[in-house]
C-alpha positions as semicolon CSV with decimal commas, in nm:
position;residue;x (nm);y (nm);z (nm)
1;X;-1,258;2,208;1,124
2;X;-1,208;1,882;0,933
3;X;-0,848;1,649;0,975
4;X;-0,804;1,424;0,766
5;X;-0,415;1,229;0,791
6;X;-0,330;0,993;0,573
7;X;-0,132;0,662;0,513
8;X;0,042;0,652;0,213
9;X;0,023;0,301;0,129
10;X;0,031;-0,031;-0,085
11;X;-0,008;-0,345;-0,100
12;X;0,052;-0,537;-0,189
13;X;0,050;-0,219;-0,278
14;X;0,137;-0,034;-0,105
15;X;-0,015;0,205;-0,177
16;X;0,049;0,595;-0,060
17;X;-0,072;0,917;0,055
18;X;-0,398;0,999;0,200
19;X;-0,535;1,289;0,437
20;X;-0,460;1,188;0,790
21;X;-0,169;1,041;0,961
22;X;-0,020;0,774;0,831
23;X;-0,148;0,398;0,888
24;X;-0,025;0,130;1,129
25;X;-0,280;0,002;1,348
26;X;-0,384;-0,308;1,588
27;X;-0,670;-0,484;1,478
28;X;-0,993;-0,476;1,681
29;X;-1,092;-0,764;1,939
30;X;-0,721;-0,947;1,900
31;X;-0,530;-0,989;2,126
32;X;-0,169;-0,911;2,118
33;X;0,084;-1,197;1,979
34;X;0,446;-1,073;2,060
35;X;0,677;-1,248;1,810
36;X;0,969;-1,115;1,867
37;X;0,906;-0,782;1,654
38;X;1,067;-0,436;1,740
39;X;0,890;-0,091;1,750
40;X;0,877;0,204;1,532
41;X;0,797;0,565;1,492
42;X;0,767;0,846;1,250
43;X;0,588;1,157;1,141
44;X;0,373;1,344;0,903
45;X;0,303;1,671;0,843
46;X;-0,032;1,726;0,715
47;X;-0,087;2,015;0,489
48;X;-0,452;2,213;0,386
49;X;-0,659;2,024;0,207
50;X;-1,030;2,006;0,112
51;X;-1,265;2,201;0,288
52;X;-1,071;2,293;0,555
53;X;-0,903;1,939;0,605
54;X;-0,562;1,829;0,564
55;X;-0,374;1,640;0,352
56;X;-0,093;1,387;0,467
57;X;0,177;1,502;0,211
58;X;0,437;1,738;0,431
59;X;0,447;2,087;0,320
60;X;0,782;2,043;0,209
61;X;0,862;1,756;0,059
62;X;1,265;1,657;0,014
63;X;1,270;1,954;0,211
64;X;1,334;2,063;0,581
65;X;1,039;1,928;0,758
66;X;0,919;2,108;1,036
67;X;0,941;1,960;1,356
68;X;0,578;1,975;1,514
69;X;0,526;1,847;1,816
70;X;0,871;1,696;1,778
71;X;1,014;1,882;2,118
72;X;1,195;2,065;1,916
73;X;1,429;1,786;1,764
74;X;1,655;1,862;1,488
75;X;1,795;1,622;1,209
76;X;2,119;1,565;1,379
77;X;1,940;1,426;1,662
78;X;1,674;1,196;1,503
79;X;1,775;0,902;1,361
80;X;1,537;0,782;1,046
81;X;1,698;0,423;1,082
82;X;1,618;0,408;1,451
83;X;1,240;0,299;1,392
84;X;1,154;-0,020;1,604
85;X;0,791;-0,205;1,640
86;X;0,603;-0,364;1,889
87;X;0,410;-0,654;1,918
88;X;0,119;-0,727;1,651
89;X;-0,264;-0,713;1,706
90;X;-0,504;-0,874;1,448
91;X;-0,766;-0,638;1,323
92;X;-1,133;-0,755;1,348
93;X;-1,508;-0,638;1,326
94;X;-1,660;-0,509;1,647
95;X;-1,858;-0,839;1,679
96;X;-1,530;-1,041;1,739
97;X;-1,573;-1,180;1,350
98;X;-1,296;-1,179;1,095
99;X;-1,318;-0,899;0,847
100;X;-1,353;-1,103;0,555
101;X;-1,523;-1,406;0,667
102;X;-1,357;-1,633;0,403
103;X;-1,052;-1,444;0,481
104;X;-1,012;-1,330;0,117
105;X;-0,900;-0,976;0,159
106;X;-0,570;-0,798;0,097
107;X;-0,368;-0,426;0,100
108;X;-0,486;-0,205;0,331
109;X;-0,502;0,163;0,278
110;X;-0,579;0,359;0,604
111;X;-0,631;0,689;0,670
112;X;-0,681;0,856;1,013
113;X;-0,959;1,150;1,037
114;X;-0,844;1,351;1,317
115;X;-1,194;1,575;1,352
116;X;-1,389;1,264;1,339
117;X;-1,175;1,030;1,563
118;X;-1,204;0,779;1,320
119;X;-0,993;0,537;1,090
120;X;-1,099;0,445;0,781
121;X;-0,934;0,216;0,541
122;X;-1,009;0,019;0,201
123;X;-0,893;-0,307;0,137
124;X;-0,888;-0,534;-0,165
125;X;-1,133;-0,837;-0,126
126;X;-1,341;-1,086;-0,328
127;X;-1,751;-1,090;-0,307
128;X;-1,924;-1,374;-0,188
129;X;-2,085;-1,339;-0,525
130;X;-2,034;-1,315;-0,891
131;X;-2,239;-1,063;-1,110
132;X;-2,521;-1,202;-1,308
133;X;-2,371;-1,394;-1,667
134;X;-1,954;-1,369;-1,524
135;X;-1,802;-1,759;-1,363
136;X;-1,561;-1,532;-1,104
137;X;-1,657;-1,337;-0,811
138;X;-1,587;-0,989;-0,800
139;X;-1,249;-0,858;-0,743
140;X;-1,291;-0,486;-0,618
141;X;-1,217;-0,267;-0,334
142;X;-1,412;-0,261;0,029
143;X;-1,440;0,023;0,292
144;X;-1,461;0,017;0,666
145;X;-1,449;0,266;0,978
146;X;-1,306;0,229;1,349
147;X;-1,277;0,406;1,621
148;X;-0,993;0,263;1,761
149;X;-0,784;0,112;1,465
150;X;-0,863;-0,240;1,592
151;X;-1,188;-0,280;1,532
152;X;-1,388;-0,281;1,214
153;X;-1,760;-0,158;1,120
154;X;-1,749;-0,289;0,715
155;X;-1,920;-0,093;0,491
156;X;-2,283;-0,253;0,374
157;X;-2,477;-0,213;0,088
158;X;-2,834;-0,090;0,217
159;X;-2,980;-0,250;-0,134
160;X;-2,820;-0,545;-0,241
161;X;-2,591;-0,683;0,036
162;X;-2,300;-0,905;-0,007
163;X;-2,274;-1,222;0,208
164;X;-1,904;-1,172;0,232
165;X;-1,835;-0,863;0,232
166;X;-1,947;-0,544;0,021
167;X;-1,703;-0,350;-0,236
168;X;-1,762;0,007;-0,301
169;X;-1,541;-0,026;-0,588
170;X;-1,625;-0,211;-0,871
171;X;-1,445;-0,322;-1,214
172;X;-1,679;-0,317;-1,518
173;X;-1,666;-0,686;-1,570
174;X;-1,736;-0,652;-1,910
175;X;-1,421;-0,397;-1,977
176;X;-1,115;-0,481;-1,959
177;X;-1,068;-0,400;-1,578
178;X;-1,152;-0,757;-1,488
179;X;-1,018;-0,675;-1,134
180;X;-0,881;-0,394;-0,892
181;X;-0,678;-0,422;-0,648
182;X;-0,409;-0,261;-0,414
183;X;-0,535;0,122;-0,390
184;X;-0,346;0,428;-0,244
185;X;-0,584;0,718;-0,144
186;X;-0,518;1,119;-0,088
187;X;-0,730;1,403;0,016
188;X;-0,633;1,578;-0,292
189;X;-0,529;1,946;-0,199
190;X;-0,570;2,016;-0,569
191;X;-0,930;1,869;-0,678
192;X;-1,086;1,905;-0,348
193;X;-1,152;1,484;-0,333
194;X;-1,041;1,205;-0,224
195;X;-0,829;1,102;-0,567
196;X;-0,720;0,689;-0,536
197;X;-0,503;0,529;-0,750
198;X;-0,644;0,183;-0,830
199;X;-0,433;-0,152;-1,034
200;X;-0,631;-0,307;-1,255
201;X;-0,572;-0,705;-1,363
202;X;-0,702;-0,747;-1,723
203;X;-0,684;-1,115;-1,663
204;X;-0,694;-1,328;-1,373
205;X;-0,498;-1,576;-1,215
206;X;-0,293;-1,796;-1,336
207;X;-0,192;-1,563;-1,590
208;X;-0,196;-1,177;-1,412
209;X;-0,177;-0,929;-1,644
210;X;-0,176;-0,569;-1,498
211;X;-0,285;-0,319;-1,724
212;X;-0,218;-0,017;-1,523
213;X;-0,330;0,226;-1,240
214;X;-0,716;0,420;-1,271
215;X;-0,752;0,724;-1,124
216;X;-1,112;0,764;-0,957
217;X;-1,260;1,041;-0,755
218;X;-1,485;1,069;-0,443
219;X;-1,610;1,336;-0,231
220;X;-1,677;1,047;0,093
221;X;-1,497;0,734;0,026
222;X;-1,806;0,519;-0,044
223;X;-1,905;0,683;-0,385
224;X;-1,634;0,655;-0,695
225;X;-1,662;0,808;-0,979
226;X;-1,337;0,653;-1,251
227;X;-1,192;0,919;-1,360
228;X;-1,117;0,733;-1,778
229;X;-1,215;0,432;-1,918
230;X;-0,811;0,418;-2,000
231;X;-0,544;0,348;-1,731
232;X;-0,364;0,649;-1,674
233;X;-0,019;0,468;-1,615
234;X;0,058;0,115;-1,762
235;X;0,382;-0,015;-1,852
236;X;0,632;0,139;-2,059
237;X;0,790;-0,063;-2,390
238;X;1,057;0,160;-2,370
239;X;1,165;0,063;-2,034
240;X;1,335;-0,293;-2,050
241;X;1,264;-0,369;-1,717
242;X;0,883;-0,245;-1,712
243;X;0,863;-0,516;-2,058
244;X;0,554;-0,805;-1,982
245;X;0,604;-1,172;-2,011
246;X;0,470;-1,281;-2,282
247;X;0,300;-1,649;-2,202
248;X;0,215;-1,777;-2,583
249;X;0,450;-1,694;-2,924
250;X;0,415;-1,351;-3,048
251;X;0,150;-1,315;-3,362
252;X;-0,021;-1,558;-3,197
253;X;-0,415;-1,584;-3,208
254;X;-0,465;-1,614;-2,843
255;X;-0,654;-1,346;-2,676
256;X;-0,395;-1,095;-2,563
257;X;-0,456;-1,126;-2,191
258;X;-0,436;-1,466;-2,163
259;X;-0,074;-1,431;-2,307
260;X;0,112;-1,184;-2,119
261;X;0,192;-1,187;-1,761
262;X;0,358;-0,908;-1,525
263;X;0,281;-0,527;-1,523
264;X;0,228;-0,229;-1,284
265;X;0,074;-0,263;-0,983
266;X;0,072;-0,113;-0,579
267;X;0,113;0,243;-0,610
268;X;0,229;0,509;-0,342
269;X;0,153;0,856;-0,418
270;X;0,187;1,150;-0,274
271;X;0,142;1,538;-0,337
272;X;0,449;1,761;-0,319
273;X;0,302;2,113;-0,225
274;X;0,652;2,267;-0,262
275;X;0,662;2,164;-0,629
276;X;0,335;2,173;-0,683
277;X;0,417;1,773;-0,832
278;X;0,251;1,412;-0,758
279;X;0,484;1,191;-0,665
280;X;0,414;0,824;-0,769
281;X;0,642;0,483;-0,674
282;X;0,510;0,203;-0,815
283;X;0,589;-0,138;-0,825
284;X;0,663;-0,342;-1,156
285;X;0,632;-0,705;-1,188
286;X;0,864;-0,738;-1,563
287;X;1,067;-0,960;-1,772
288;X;1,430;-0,889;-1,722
289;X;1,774;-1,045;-1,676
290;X;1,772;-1,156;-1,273
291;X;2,099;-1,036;-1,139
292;X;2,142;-1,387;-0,957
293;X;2,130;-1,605;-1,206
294;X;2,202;-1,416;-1,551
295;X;1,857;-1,566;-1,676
296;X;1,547;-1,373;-1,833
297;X;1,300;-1,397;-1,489
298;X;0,966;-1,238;-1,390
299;X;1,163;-0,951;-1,136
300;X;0,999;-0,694;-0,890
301;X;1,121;-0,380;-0,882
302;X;1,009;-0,075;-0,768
303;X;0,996;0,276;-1,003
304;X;0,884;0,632;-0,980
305;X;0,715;0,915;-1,172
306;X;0,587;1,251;-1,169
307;X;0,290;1,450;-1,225
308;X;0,158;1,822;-1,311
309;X;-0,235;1,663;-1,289
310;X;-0,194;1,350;-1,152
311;X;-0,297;1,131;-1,459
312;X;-0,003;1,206;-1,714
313;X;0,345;1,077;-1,573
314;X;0,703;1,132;-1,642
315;X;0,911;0,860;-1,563
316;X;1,268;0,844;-1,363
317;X;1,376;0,543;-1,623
318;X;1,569;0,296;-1,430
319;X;1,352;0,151;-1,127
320;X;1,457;0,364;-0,793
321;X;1,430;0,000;-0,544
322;X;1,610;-0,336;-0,633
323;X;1,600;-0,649;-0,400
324;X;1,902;-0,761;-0,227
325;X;2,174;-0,970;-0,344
326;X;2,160;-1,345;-0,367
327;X;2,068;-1,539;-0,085
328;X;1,943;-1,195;0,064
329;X;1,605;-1,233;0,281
330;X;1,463;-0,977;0,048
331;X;1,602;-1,082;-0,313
332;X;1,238;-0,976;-0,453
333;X;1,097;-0,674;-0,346
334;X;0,745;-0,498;-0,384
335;X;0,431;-0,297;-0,224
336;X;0,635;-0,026;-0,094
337;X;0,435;0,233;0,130
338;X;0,636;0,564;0,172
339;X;0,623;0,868;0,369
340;X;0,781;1,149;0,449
341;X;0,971;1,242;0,755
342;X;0,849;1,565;0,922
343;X;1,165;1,624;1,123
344;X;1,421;1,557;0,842
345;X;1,153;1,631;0,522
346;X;1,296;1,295;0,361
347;X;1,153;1,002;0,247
348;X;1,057;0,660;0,486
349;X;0,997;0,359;0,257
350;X;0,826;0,042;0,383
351;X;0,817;-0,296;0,171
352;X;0,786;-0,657;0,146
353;X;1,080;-0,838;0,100
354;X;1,080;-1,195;-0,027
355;X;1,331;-1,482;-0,070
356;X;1,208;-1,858;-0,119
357;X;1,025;-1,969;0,185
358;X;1,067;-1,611;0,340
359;X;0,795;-1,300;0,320
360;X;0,895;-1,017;0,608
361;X;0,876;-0,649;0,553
362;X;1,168;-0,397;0,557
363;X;1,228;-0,043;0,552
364;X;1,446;0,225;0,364
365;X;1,539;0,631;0,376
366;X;1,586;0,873;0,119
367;X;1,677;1,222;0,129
368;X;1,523;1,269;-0,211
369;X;1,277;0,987;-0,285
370;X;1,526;0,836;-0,586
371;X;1,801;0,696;-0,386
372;X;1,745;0,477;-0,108
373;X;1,952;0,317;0,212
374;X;1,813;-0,012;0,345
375;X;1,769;-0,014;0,686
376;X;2,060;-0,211;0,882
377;X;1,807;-0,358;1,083
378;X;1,558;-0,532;0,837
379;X;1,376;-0,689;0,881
380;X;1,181;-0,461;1,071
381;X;0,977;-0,803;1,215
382;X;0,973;-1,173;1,109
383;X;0,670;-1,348;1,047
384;X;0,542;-1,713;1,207
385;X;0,646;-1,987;1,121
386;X;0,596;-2,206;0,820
387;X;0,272;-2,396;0,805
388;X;0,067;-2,126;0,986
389;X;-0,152;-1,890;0,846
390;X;0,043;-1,600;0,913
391;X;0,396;-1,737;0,765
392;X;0,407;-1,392;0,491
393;X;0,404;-1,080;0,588
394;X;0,273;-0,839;0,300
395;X;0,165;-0,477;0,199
396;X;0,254;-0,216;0,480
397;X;0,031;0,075;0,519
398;X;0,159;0,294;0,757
399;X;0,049;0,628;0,938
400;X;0,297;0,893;1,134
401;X;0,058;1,036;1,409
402;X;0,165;1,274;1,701
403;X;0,194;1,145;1,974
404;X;0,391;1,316;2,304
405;X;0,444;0,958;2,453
406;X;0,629;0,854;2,193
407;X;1,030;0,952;2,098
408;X;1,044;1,312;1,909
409;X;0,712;1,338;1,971
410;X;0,557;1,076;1,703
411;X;0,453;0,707;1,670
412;X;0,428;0,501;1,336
413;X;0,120;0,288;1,289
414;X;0,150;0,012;1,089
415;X;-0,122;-0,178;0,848
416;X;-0,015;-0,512;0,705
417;X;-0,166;-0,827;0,630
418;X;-0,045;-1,211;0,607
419;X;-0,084;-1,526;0,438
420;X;0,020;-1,870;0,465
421;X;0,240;-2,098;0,233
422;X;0,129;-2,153;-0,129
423;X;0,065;-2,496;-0,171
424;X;-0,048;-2,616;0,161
425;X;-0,364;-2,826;0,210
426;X;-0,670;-2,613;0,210
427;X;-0,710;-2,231;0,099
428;X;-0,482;-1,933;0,124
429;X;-0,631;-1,769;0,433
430;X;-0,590;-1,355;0,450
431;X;-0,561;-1,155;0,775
432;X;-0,494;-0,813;0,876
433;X;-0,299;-0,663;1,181
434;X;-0,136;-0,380;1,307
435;X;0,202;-0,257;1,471
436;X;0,259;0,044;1,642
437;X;0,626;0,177;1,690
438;X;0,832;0,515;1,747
439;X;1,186;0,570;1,645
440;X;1,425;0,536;1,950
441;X;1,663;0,790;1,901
């Protein structure tokens, strides 16, 4: 019988649930660089899913969870806030190489097919191309398979090979999806498929507009079929803090997304067999008044929504997840992952909090998915130092597998990647690692 158990995940987005345990994983071929990071562990129920599989939403939701392989733990005696990680390894191919070779590649989504033995995971990259008449190269989604969680066999194009690396998601260029990015996968218990939740940019950088999330379906994870040539979720007008910056005077001429900056991007979904409901947290880059300073700002915030079908979406209004005060490591906050807690059936949140200079990722419960308690002991793990490639930490995927080695019978796998300082000589450079941790009491 097929497993599959999910990550519900981000990155940037993020990014959330998927068949299989949830992600968090060393990267292949690295070795491991202890920098002073704790360890961390958590579950996830999976629940039936296509053809015999599983999905990685919990049978019940907000509700009690059951406790699996937990040793019969109950939630008086696990601690959601007690989640620690270990050291980091860097995730390569099985040759030793990097998995983007110009180390342009971001988000992780991983899932963890239990039947199989195998990990698979899509990441946002850029090809080492661009399509015939377009000046950019190709902003879309890749796929890869391990055995291990470290390393990486990328997914190649028998046909028409990419010298970077190969995307098995593609915008249409000529639409207005001029890029995806940051996608959250399930094994949809309803349709039968793999259903991902994709952000599309309708401009590029320096002026990112987001238009919204697509909805695609696949029956293997290599072949995508879009499920609208709409987005099924963009941002509201009626929501003050979902409202876009607008970069030229209104009325004005100028092609629209070249004008307008912000939007919705990184979502985290997951499928709520009790209610029979998606669940969707999203992150929202939007023009608001920045608590700080009492001036209009670009702010990141995160919101959620619910679903009958997964492509219309009722809104909670207000966003759900604020940053921290002023002068807080995490003042800005996006690309939450969440997951839910088999023991306790509530809600683990994982994000990437950001302050100038600062880019580490945190962690949050909820009982019912709306209001959240930041960990007392964020950051979870600080990144290097400045002036190294790995200086931001960004995007957490992360995976609850059971495991009888590991406190209340689970561990927490963790899927992140880095990037150094803006503005230092030479390119951004990308790279991808994994944590593994287990709550401690």
């Amino acid at each position: 019988m097929k497993k599959d158990y999910q990550f519900i995940g981000w990155v940037l987005v993020s990014l959330l649930a998927f068949t299989g345990f949830a992600c968090s994983k060393k990267g292949g071929g690295g070795s491991d660089s202890s920098d002073g990071t704790t360890t961390s562990a958590g579950n996830n129920n999976p629940v039936p899913g296509p053809n015999g599989g599983t999905s990685g939403a919990p049978p019940n939701p907000g509700g009690g969870g059951s406790g699996g392989s937990g040793g019969g733990l109950t939630p008086t005696t696990w601690d959601p806030m007690s989640i620690q990680f270990g050291p980091r390894t860097k995730l390569l191919r099985t040759d030793g190489t990097l998995i983007h070779p110009n180390q342009f590649a971001t988000d992780p989504m991983v899932i963890y097919d239990q039947s199989a033995k195998l990990y698979k995971m899509w990441i946002t990259c850029y090809t080492g191309k661009a399509p015939k008449g377009y000046p950019l190269r190709t902003l879309g989604i890749a796929y890869g398979t391990s055995q291990d969680g470290f390393k990486w066999t990328m997914w190649k194009d028998p046909v028409n090979p990419d010298p970077d690396l190969d995307i098995v998601i593609k915008p249409s260029i000529d639409g207005v999806d001029k890029g995806l990015e940051t996608i959250n996968i399930i094994n949809d218990p309803i349709t039968g498929k793999f259903t991902a939740w994709i952000a599309e940019q309708w401009y590029r950088m320096p002026h990112i507009f987001y238009g919204g999330l697509r909805r695609y379906e696949s029956d293997d994870g290599i072949t995508w079929v879009k499920d609208t040539n709409t987005p099924i979720f963009t941002y509201d007008k009626a929501n003050v803090w979902e409202k876009l910056f607008v970069k030229s005077p209104e009325g004005n001429s100028v092609d629209l997304y070249k004008t307008l900056q912000g939007g919705i991007v990184e979502p985290s979904v997951l499928f709520n067999s009790k209610t029979g409901e998606y669940f969707l947290w999203y992150s929202v880059n939007g023009i608001d008044i920045n608590p700080h300073t009492g001036e209009r700002a670009l702010l990141w915030r995160t919101g959620f929504a619910k679903s009958k079908d997964g492509k219309t979406w009722v809104r909670n209004g207000p966003p759900v997840f604020i940053g921290g005060s002023s002068g807080a490591w995490d003042q800005t906050v996006s690309g939450s992952s969440v997951i839910i807690d088999p023991i306790t059936g509530g809600y683990h949140l994982f994000y990437h909090g950001g302050s100038p200079g600062i880019g580490w990722i945190g962690h949050a419960y909820s009982t019912d998915g709306l209001n959240w308690t930041k960990n007392p002991n964020n950051p979870l793990f600080k990144s290097q130092p400045n002036g190294t490639e790995d200086h931001f930490d960004v995007a957490p995927c992360v995976l609850i597998i059971p495991d009888q080695n590991s406190f209340g019978g689970y561990r927490f796998e963790m899927f992140y990647f880095t990037f150094s300082q803006w503005g230092l000589p030479g390119p951004t450079k990308f790279n991808f690692y994994r944590r593994d941790g287990a709550m401690t009491k």
